[in-house]
C-alpha positions as CSV (number, residue, x, y, z in Angstrom):
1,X,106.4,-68.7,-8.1
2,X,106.2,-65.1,-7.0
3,X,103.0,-63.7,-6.3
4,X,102.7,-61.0,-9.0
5,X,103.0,-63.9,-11.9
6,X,99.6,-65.8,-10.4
7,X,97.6,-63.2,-9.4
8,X,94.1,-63.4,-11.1
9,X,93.3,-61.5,-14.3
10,X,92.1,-58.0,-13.0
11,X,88.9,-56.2,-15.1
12,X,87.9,-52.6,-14.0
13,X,83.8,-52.3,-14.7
14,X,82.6,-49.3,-15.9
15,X,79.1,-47.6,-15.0
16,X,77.9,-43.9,-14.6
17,X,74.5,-43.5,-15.5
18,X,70.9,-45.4,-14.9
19,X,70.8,-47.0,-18.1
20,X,74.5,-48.9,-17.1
21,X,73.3,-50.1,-13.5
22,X,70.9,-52.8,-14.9
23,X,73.4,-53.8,-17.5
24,X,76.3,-53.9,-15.0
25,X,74.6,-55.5,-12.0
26,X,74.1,-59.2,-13.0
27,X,78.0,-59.0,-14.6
28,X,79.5,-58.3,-11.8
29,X,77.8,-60.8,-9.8
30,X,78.5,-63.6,-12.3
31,X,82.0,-62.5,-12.3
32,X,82.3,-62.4,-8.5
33,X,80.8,-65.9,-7.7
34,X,82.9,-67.6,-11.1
35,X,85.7,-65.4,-9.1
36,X,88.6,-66.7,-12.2
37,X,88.8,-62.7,-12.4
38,X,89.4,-59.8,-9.9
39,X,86.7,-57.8,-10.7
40,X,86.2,-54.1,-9.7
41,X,83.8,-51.3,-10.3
42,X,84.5,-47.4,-11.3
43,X,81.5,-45.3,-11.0
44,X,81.9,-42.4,-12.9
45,X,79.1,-40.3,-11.4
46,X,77.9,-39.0,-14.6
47,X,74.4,-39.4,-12.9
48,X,74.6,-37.5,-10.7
49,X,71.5,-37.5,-8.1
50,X,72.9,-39.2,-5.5
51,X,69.2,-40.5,-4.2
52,X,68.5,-42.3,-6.8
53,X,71.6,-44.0,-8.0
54,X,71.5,-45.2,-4.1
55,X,68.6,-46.6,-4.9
56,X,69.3,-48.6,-7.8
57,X,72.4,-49.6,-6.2
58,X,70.6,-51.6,-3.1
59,X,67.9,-52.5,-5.5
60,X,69.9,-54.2,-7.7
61,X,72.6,-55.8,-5.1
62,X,75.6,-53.8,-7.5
63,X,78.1,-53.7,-4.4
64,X,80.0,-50.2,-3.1
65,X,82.1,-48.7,-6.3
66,X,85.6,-49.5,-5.5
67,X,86.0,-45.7,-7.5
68,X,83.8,-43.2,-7.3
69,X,84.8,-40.5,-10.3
70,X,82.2,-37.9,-9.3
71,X,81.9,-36.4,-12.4
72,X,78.4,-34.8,-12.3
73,X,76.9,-33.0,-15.0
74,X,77.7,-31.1,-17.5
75,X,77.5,-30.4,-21.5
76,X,78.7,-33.7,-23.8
77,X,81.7,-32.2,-24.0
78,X,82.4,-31.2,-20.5
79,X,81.7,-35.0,-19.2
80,X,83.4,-36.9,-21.3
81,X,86.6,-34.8,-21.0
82,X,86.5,-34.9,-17.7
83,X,85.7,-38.9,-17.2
84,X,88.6,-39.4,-19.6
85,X,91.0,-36.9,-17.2
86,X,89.7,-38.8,-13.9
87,X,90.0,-42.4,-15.5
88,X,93.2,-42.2,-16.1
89,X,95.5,-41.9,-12.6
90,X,92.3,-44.5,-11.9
91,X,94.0,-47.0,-14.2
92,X,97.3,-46.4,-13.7
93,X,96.8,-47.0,-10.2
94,X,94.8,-50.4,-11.1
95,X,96.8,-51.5,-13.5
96,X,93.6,-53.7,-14.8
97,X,94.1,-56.7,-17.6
98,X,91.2,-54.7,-19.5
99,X,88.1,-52.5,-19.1
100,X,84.5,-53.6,-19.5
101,X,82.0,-50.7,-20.3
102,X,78.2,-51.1,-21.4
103,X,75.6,-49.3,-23.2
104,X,76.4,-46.2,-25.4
105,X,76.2,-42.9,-22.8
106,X,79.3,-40.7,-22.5
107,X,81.1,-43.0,-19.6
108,X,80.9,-45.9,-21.8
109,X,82.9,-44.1,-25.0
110,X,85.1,-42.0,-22.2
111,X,86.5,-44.9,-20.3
112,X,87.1,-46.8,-23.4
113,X,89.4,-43.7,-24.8
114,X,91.4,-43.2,-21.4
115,X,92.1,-47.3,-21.5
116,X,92.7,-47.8,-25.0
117,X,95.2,-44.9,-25.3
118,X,97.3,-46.8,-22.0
119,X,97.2,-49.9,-24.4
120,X,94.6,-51.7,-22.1
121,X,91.7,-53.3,-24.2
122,X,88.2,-53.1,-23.7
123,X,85.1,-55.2,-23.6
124,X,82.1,-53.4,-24.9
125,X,78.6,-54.8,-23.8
126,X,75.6,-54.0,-25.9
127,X,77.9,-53.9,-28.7
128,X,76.7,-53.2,-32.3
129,X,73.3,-51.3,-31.8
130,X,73.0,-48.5,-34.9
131,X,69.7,-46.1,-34.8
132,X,71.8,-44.6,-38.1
133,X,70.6,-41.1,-37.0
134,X,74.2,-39.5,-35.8
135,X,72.5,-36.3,-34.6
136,X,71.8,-38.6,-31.6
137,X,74.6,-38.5,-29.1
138,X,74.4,-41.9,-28.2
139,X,75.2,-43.2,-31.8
140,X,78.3,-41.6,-32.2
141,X,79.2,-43.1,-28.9
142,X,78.4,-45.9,-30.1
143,X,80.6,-46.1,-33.3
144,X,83.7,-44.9,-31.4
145,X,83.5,-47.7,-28.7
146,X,83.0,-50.2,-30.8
147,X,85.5,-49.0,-33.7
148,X,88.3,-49.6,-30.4
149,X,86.9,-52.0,-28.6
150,X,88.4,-55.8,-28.3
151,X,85.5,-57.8,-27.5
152,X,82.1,-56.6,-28.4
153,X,79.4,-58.4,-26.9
154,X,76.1,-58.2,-29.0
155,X,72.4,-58.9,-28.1
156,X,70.8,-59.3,-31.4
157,X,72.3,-60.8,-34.8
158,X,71.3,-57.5,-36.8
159,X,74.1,-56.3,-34.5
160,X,76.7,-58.5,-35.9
161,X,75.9,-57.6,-39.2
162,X,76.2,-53.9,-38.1
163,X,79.6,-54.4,-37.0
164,X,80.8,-56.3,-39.9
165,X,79.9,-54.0,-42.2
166,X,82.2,-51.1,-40.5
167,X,84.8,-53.1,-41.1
168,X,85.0,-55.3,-37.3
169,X,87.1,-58.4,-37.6
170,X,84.5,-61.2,-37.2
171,X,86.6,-63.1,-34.2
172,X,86.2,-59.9,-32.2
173,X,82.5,-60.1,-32.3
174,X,80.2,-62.4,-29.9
175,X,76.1,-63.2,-29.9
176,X,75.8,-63.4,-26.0
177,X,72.1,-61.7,-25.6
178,X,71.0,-58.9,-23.5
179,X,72.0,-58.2,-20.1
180,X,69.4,-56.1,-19.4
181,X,67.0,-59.1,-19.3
182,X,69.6,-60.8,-17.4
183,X,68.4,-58.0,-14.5
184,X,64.8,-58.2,-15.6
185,X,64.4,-61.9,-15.3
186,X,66.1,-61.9,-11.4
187,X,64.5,-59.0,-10.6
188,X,60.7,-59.6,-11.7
189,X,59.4,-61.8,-8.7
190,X,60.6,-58.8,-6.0
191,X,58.9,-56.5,-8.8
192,X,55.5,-58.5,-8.7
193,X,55.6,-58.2,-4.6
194,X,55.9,-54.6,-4.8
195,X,52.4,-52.6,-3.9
196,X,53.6,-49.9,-6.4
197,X,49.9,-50.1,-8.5
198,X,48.1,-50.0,-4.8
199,X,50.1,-46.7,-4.3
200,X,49.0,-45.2,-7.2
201,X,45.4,-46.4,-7.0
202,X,45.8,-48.6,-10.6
203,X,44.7,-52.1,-11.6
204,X,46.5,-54.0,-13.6
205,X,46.3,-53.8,-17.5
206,X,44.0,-51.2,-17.0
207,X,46.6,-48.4,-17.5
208,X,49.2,-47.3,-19.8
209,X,53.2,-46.1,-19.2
210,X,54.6,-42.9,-20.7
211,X,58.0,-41.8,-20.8
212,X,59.7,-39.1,-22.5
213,X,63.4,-37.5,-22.3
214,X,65.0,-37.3,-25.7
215,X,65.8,-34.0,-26.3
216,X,64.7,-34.7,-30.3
217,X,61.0,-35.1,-28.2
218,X,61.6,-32.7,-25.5
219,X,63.5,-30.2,-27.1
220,X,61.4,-29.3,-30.0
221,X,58.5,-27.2,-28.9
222,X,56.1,-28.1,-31.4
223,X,56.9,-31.6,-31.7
224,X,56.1,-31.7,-28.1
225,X,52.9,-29.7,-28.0
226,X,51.8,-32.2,-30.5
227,X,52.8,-35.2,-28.3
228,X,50.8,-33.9,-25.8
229,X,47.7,-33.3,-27.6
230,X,47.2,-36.5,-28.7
231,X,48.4,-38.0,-25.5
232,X,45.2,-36.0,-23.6
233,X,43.0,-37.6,-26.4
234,X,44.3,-41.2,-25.3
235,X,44.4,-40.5,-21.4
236,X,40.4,-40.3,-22.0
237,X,40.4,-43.9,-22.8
238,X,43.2,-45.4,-20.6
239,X,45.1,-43.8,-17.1
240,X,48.6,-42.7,-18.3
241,X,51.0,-42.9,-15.8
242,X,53.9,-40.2,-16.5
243,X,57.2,-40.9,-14.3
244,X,58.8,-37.1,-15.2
245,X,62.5,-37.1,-16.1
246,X,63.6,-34.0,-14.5
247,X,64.8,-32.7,-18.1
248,X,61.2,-33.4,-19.3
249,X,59.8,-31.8,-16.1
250,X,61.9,-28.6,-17.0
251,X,61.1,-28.8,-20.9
252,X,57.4,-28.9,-20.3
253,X,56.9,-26.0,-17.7
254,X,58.9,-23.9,-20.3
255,X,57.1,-24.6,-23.5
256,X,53.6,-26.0,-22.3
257,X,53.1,-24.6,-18.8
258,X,51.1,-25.4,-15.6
259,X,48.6,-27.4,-18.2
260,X,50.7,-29.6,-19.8
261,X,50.2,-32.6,-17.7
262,X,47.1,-32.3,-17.0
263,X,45.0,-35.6,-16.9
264,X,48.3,-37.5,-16.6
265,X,49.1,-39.7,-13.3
266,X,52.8,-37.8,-13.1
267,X,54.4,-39.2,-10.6
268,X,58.6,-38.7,-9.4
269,X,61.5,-40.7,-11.1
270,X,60.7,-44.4,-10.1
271,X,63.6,-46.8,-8.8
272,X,63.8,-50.2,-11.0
273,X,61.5,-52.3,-8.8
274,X,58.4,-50.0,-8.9
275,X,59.3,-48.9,-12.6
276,X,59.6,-52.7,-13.7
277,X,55.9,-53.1,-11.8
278,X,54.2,-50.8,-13.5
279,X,55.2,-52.2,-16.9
280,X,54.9,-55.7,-16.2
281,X,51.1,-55.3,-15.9
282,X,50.6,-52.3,-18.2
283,X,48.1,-52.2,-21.1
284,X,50.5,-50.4,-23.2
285,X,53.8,-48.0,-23.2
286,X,54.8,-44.9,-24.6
287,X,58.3,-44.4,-24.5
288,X,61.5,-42.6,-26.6
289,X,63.8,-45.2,-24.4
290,X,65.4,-47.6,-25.9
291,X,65.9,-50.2,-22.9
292,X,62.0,-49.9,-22.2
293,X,61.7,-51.4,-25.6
294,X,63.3,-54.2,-25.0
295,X,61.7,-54.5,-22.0
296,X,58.5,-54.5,-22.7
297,X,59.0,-57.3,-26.0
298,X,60.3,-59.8,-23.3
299,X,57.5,-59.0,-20.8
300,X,54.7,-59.3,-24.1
301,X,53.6,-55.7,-23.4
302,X,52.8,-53.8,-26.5
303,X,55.1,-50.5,-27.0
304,X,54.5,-47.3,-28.8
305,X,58.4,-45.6,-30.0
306,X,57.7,-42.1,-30.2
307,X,60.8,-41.6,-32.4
308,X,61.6,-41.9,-35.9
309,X,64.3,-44.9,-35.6
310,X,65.5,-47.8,-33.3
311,X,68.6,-49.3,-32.4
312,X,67.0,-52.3,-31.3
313,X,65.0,-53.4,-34.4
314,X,65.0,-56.8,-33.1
315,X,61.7,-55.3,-30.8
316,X,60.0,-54.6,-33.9
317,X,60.8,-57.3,-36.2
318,X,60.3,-60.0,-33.1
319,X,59.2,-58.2,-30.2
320,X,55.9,-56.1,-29.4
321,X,57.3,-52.4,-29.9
322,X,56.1,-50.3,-33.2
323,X,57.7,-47.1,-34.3
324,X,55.0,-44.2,-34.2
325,X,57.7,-41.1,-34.8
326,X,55.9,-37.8,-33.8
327,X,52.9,-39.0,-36.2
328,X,49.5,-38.4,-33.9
329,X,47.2,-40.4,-36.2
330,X,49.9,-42.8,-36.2
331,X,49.9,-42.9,-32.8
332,X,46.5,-43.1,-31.8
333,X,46.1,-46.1,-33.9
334,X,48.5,-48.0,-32.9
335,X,47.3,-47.0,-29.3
336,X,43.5,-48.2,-30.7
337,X,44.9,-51.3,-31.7
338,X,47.1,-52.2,-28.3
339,X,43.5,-51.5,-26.6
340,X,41.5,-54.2,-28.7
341,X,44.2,-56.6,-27.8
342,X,44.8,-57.1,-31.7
343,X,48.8,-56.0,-31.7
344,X,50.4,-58.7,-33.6
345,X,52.1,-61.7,-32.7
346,X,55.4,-61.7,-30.6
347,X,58.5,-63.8,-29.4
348,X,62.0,-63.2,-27.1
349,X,64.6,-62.6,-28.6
350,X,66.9,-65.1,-28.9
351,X,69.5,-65.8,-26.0
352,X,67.0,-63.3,-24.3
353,X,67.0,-65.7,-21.3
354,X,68.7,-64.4,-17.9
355,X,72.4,-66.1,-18.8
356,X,74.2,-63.3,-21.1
357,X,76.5,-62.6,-18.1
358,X,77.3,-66.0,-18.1
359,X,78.2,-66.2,-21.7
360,X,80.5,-62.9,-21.7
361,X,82.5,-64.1,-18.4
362,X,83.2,-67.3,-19.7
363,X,84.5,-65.7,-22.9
364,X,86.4,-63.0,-20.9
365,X,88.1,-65.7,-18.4
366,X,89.2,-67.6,-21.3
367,X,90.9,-65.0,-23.5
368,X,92.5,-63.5,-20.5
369,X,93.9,-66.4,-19.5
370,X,95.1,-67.6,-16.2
371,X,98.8,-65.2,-16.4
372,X,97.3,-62.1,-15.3
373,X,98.3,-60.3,-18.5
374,X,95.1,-59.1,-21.3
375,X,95.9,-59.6,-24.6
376,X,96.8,-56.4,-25.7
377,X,97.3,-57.3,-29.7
378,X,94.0,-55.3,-30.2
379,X,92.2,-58.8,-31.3
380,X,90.7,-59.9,-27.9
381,X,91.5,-63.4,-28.2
């Protein structure tokens, strides 16, 4: 039989920023070692410091991008057009069987345009998630993936629901659970050996994590002068360690000066090993990120939203994280309460438990079949 009719099933794996490494690193290595399909990784580059993509690259074991798009920054607009204008000579060169994308930044909702319009389908991990606040990029990102996507690959059932409701065919959907723990649950013993609190001269759950980057925080000047009033009234209690997203770091010499972080522990951006340390044995979190929430309800580790909405609500209604908005008496008594150790009760998720991968190559070998050729009837199965 001529080579071309047996070759393995080809998928092209999308990432481009930090949020997508952790989410495609244990994928690709399940796919690898099951090796049914010929897997290979586009970087888009839309994070763009070089340094620190590096580092979560050799941190995580995600091999050498087969593609490197070097997209770089730029305005919403600017990016995705031009992922969509590199990914395409990318696929017609690769002529992949179908393209897997994760989490909701503009790579994810660009690479899924440039493959659906060649008629390949897509796989979309961390399908389903709805803050139901569209001024947030990352929503509309979100609807538009999933409204072309083939296979979408959910991590909670309120997900499901989500995607039935905008009209998703039911067989297209599948429960597999979250990726992201997938990393987390490999990763946490290499964490625990790091001397990342003897660095920073910290014991453990005797300090608390902050971090802040969305621009609905860091954008509005007297939302965040009000953030940061309340958050020097709670550094007096507990050491806040602040790891400054260079957006943030910008936002707050503009608007709050040399004094804005003042009694903070402020430290660089952290690669995932020292970052998943410090919140392993944290007393509490502040965060606007979603993956930190779901984080920190698998490690038991009470988090504080400072935003109005989630689109993980599993991590309130199961896990340990509360919604405090930009409310500071709401705030400081949810941070009283983490400190008395009286934060409700808390479980994992379900199918939070390191095999997601697992589940979504097993689905993906069997729908693409042993031919070689996707199914390209816009079903996924």
């Amino acid at each position: 039989m001529p080579a071309e009719h047996t070759r393995r099933p080809r998928l092209i794996a999308v990432a481009g920023a930090r949020p997508n490494f952790m989410k495609i690193a244990p994928l690709l290595r399940v796919l690898r070692n099951r090796g049914h399909l010929e897997t290979r990784l586009v970087h888009t580059g839309q994070h763009y410091d070089a340094a620190m993509s590096d580092q979560f690259f050799a941190e995580l074991g995600i091999p050498e991008p087969d593609v490197n798009l070097g997209v770089g920054s730029g305005s919403h607009a600017q990016q995705t057009a031009e992922i969509l204008r590199r990914m395409e000579p990318v696929l017609v060169e690769q002529a992949p069987d179908a393209v897997v994308v994760v989490g909701d930044v503009n790579s994810t909702v660009a690479a899924s345009l440039a493959a659906v319009k060649m008629g390949i389908p897509v796989a979309h991990v961390e399908a389903g998630l709805r803050s139901f606040d569209r001024s947030m990029p990352e929503e509309i990102n979100r609807l538009f993936t999933d409204q072309i996507a083939s296979w979408l690959f959910t991590t909670e059932p309120q997900a499901e629901a989500n995607l039935l409701r905008e009209g998703i065919p039911g067989e297209r959907i599948h429960f597999v659970g979250n990726v992201m723990i997938d990393t987390l649950v490999e990763q946490l013993p290499r964490a625990r050996a790091r001397d990342t609190l003897e660095r920073l001269d910290l014991q453990p759950g005797a300090y608390g994590v902050l971090t802040l980057h969305r621009p609905s925080n860091v954008d509005d000047p007297e939302r965040l002068r009000r953030i940061f009033a309340v958050l020097a009234e709670i550094q007096r209690g507990v050491p806040l360690v602040f790891p400054v997203h260079p957006r943030t770091q910008k936002a707050l010499e503009s608007l709050l000066g040399e004094q804005g972080t003042a009694g903070l522990l402020t430290t660089p951006p952290l690669g995932y090993l020292d970052f998943l340390r410090l919140l392993a044995d944290a007393r509490l979190v502040l965060t606007d990120s979603g993956g930190i929430q779901e984080e920190t309800t698998f490690l038991g580790v009470p988090c504080l939203t400072l935003r109005d909405n989630t689109e993980r609500p599993v991590t309130v209604t199961h896990g340990t994280n509360t919604l405090v908005g930009g409310d500071p008496a709401m705030l400081l008594a949810a941070v009283r309460e983490a400190l008395a150790g009286t934060a409700r009760e808390h479980r994992v998720p379900e199918l939070w438990d390191g095999r997601a991968a697992e589940r979504i190559a097993a689905i993906l070998e069997r729908d693409l079949g042993d031919t070689g050729r996707a199914q390209r009837n816009g079903s996924g199965t």
